[in-house]
C-alpha positions in Angstrom: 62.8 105.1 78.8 62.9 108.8 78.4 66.1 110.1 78.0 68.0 111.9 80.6 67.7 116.1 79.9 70.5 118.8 80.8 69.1 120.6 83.5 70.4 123.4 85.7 69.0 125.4 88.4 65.4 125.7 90.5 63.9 122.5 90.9 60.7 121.8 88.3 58.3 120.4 91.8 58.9 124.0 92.0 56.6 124.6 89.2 52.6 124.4 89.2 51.7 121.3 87.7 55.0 119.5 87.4 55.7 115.9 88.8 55.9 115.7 92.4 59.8 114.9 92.1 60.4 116.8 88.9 64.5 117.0 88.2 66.7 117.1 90.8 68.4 120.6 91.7 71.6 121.1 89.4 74.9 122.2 91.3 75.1 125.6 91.7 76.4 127.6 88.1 79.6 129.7 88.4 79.4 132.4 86.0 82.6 132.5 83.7 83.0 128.5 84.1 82.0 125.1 82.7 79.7 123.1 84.7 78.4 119.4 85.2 74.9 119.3 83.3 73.7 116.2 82.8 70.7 114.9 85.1 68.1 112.2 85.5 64.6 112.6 84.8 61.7 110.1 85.9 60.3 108.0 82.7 56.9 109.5 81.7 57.4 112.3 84.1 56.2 115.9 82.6 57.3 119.3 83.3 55.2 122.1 83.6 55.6 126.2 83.7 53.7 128.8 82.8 56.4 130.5 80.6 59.0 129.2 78.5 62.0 131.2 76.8 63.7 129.2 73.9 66.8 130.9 74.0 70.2 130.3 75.9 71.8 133.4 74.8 72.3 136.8 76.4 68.9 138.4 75.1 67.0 134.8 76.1 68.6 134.5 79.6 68.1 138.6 80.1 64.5 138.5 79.5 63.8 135.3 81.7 65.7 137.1 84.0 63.8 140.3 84.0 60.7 138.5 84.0 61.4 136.5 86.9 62.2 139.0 89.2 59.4 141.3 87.6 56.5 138.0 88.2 58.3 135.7 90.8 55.5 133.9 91.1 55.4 132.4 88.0 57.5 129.3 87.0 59.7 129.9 84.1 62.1 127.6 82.3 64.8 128.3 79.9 65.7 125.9 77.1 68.7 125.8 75.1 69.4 123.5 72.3 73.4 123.2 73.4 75.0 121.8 76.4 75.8 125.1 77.6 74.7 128.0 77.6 75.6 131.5 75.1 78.2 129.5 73.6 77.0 131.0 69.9 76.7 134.9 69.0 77.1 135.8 72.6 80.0 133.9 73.0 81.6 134.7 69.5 81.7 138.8 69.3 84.1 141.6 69.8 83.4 142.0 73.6 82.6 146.1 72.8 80.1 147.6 75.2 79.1 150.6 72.8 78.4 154.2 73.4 75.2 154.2 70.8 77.0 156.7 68.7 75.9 155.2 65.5 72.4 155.0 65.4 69.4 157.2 64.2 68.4 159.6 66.7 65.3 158.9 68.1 65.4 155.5 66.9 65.1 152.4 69.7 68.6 150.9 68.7 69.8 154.5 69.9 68.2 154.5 73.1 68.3 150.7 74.2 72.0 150.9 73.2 72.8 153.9 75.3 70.3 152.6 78.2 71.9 149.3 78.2 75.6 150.3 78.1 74.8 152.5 81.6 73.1 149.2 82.8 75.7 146.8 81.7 78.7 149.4 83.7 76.1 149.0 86.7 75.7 145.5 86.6 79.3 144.5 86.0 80.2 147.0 89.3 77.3 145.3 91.2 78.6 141.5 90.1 82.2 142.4 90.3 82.2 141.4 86.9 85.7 142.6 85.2 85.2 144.8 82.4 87.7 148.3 81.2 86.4 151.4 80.2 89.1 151.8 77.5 87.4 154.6 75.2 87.4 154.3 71.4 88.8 156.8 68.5 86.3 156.8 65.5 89.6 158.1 63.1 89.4 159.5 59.7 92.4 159.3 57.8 91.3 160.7 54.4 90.0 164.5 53.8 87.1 163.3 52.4 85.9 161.2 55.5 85.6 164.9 57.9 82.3 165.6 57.0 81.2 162.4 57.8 82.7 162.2 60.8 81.5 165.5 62.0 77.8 164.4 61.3 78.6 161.0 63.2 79.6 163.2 66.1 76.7 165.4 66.1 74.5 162.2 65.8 76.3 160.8 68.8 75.4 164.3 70.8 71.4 164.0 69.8 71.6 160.4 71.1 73.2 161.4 74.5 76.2 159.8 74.4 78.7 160.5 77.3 82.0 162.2 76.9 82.4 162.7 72.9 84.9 165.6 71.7 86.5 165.6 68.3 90.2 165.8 68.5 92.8 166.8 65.8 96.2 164.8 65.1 98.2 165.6 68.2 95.4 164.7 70.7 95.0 161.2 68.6 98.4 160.6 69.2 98.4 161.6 72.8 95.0 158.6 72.8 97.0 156.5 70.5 100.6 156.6 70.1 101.0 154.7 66.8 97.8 155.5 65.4 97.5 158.3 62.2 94.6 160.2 61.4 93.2 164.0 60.6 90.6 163.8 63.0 88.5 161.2 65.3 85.9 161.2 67.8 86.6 160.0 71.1 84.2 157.8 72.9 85.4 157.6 76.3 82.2 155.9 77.5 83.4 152.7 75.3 84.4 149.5 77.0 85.3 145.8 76.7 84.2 142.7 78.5 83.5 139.1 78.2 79.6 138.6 77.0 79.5 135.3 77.9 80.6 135.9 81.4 77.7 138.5 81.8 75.3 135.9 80.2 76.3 133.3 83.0 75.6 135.8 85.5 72.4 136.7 84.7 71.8 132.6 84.4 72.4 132.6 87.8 70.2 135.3 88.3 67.5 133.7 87.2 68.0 130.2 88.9 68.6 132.4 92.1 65.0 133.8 91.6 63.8 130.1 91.2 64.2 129.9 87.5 65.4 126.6 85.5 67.3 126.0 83.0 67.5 122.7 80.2 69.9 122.9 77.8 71.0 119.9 75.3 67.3 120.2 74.0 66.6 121.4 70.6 63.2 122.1 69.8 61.6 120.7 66.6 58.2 120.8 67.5 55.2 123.9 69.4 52.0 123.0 69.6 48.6 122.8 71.2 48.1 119.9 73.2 45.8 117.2 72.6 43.9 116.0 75.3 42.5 112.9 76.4 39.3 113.2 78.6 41.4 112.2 81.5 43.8 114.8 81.2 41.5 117.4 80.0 42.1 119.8 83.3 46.2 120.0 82.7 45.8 120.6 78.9 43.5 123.7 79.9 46.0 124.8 82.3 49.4 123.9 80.1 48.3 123.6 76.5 51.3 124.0 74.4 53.5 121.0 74.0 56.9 121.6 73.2 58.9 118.6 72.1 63.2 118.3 71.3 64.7 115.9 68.9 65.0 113.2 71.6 61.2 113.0 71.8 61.6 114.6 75.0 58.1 117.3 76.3 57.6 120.4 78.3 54.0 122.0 78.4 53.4 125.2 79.5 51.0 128.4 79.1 53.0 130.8 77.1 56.2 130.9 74.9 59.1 133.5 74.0 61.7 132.6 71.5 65.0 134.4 71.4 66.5 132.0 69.0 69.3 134.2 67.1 70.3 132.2 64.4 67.3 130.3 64.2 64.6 132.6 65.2 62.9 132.3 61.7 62.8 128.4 61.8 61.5 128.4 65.2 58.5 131.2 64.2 57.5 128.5 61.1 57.9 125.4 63.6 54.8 126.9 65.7 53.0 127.7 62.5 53.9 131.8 62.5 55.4 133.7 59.6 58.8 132.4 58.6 59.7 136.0 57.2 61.8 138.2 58.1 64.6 135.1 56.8 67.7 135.2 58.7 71.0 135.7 56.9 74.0 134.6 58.5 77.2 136.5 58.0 80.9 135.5 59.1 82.7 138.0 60.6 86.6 136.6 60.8 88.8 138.1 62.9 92.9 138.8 63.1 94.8 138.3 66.2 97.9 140.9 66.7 101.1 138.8 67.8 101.3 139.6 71.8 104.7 141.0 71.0 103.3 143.8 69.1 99.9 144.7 71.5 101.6 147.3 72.3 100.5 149.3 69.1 96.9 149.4 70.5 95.9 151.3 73.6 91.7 151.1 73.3 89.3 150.5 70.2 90.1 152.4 67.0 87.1 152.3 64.0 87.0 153.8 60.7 84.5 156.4 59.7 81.4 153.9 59.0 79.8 154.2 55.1 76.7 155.0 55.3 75.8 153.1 52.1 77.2 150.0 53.5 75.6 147.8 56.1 79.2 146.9 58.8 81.3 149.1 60.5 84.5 148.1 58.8 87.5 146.6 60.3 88.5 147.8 63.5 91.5 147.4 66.3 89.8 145.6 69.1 91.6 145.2 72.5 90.4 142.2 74.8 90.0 141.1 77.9 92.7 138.5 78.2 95.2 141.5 76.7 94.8 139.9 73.1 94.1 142.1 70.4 91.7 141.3 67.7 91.5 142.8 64.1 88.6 142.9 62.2 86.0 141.8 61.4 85.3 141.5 57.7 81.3 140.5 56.6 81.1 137.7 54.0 78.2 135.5 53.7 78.3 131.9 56.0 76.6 129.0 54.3 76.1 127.3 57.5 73.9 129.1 60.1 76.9 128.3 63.0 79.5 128.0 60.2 82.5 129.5 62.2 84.8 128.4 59.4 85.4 129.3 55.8 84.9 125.8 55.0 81.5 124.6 57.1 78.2 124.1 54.7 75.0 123.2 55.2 72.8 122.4 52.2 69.9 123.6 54.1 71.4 126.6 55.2 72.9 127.4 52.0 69.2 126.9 49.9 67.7 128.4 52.5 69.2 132.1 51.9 69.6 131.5 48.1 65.8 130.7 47.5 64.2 132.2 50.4 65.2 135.2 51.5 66.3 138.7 49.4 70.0 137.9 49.1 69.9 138.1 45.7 68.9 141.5 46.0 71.1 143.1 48.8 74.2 141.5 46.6 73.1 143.7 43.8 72.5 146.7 46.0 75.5 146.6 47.6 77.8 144.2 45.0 81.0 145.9 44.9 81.1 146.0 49.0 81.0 142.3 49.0 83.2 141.6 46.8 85.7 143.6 48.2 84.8 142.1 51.8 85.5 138.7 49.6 88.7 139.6 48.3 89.8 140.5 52.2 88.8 137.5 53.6 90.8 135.4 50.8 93.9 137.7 50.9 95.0 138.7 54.0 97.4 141.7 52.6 94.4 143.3 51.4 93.6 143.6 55.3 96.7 144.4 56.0 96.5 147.2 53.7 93.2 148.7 55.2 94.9 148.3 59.0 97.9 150.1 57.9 96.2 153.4 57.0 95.5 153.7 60.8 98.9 152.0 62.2 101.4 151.8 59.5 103.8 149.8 61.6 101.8 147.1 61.5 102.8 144.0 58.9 102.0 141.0 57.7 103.6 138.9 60.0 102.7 141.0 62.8 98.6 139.1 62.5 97.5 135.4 63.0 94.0 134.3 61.7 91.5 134.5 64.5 88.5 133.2 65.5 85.4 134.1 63.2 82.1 135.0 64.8 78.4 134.6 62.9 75.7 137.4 63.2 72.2 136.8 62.2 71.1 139.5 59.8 67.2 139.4 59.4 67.0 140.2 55.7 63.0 140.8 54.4 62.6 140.0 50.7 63.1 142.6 48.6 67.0 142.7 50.2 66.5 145.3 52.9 68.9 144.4 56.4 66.4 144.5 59.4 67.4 147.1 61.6 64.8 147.5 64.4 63.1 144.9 66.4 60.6 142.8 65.3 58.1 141.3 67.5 55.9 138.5 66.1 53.1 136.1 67.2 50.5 134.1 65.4 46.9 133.7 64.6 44.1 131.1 66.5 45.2 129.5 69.7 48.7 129.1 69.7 49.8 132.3 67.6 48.1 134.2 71.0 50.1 132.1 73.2 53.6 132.7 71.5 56.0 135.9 71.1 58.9 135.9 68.7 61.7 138.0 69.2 62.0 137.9 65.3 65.1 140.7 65.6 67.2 141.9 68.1 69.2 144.2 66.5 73.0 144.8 67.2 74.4 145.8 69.2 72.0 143.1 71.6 74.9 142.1 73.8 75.6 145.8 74.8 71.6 146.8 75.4 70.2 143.2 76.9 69.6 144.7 80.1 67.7 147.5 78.4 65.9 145.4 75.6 65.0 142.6 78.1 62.8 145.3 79.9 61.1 145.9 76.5 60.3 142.2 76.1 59.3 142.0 79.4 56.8 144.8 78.8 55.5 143.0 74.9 55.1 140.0 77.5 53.0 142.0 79.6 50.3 143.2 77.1 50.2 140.7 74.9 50.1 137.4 77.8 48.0 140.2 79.8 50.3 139.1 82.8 
């Protein structure tokens, strides 16, 4: 007996070369909630589609939506290896719709990121998604940080950011009450909302379009299909097989991975390069008391070091009025390792032997071990916070939830910072696109870097 899949949305007899009954239609997905997933499928049944995303996150569920309603004739399917859907990077990070202040001008992160925070304000308004455009103060509070500052502002001008003025002390204060600082930048264009909301939405954009959706399958096998005489015609049609841990198939003509945390495991599983290795880092977060919210009005981030690779820890409000602190950057040993404690020997040999670690710790060795020392000792934090609000204490923060970022590292150390697009060679490797890298900020500029997928689709499937 094959087992039963999670399934949501359009019906597979919906797509070309599926079993007559195929799954049954799902109930209807609610963005923002939890839904019943688990449905029946027919023993030996098969499901067909001509493309397949691996991917249940925002950038996966953008692109199948964008290339849905860009080819609705096609049958797509999504396939996620949880029981629901963006519950990983998309559903663990600051909620920040940036500006694209930071980036090099010129430079794709720069204009995706800019693109896709116009698109995501659209979206939200068309959806009724909730969402608040609360600004942000990029704040130096040492002499020495002006100058960069003042470059990071004239960057944000090249890239076209909305709205950016520097402001002195008394305008700070006027932004932010309990804040200090010689000088910011305010980003009014900044916002907050809930990723995972907007991910569910465009989930049910795609079923809406006649999309579908399996999730609770994790993929451990791509290949090319061997054919028996008798079944020469569908393996011509549909030649990859792709198969989960439960033994489970789907065929299909193409394949797109947007697999995050795993989208280097998943390029070696269909026989591509395994390189760039993804890193993951732990970003753990503070939570300010709700008694003392009151202290932050919108985002507040330090003057980023160039030489170093994070932002730095920043004042975060969120949607449900909570305000998170943070986060710091310290290497997980566990690809989804939320916690301090979680290991995986695999994930943990995997970065040591594999990738360039051992070389970024060297290039940037005293920034870890100061990002170390803050995670272990939370005064140190405290310490950092207070140069921007010295009110705040010690037992003004509770430990927060931590999120996990994955950094494609190549191996001489270097962080990955555009987008890397990756196939194969023979049969397969011309049937399959990796999204190797979606650089952050991803969440922010889906919208815009779904269209660019869509497009890699395009030439490459010659759609």
């Amino acid at each position: 007996m094959v087992p039963a899949l999670r399934f949501l949305g359009g019906a597979c007899g919906r797509a070309r070369g599926g079993s007559p009954g195929g799954f049954p239609r799902a109930r209807r997905l609610v963005p923002g909630r939890f839904w019943p997933l688990r449905q029946g499928v027919r023993s030996g049944s098969t499901s067909s589609f001509d493309i397949v995303v691996v991917g249940g996150g925002i950038v996966g569920l953008a692109s199948a939506r964008a290339l849905i309603l860009r080819h609705p004739a096609l049958s797509v399917c999504v396939l996620e290896k949880e029981k629901a859907l963006a519950v990983h990077q998309t559903g663990h990070n600051s909620g920040v719709i940036h500006s694209g202040i930071y980036y090099k001008p010129e430079s794709l992160k720069a204009k995706l990121c800019v693109q896709g925070a116009a698109l995501i304000y659209e979206y939200c308004n068309q959806k009724g998604i909730s969402y608040k455009q609360c600004g942000k103060l990029i704040v130096a509070v040492e002499q020495e940080e002006i100058p960069r500052l003042q470059a990071l502002y004239e960057r944000g001008l090249q890239n076209g950011v909305q709205g950016l003025r520097l402001i002195q002390q008394e305008d700070i204060k006027k932004k932010e009450p309990y804040c200090r600082g010689l000088m910011a930048i305010d980003c009014p264009y900044t916002g907050i909302v809930d990723y995972r909301q907007i991910a569910l939405s465009f989930a049910h954009d795609f079923q809406e379009a006649g999309g579908s959706v399996v999730t609770d399958f994790e993929v451990k096998d791509i290949k090319m299909a061997k054919e028996s005489p008798s079944r020469s015609e569908d393996g011509m049609k549909y030649p990859i097989v792709i198969k989960n841990t439960k033994s489970e198939e789907i065929r299909c003509q193409y394949v797109v991975t947007c697999a995050g945390l795993y989208s280097d495991r998943i390029s070696e599983l269909s026989g591509c390069s395994p390189d760039p290795r993804i890193v993951p880092f732990r970003g753990d977060y503070l939570l300010l008391k709700p008694e003392k919210s009151y202290l932050v009005k919108g985002n507040i981030y330090p003057v980023p070091d160039s030489r170093f690779p994070f932002l730095g820890v920043h004042f975060t409000p969120r949607m449900d009025g909570s305000v998170w602190l943070g986060p710091n950057a310290v290497l997980a040993f566990k690809r989804e390792g939320y916690s301090p404690f979680d290991f995986s020997a695999r994930d943990a040999m995997d970065v040591i032997i594999n990738s360039g670690l051992s070389k970024l710790i060297f290039q940037n060795f005293s920034y870890g071990v100061n990002e170390m020392y803050k995670a272990c000792f939370l005064s140190a934090t405290v310490k950092h916070l207070q140069k921007f609000i010295p009110e705040i204490t010690t037992s003004d923060l509770l430990r927060g939830p931590a999120g996990v970022r994955a950094q494609a590292l190549d191996r001489e150390g270097n962080l990955v910072e555009d987008f890397v697009f990756d196939g194969g060679v023979g049969d397969i490797g011309n049937r399959i696109l990796h999204v190797r890298n979606a650089p952050s900020p991803a969440a922010t500029s889906s919208l815009a870097i779904s269209g660019m997928i869509v497009d890699e689709m395009q030439q490459r499937f010659e759609l």
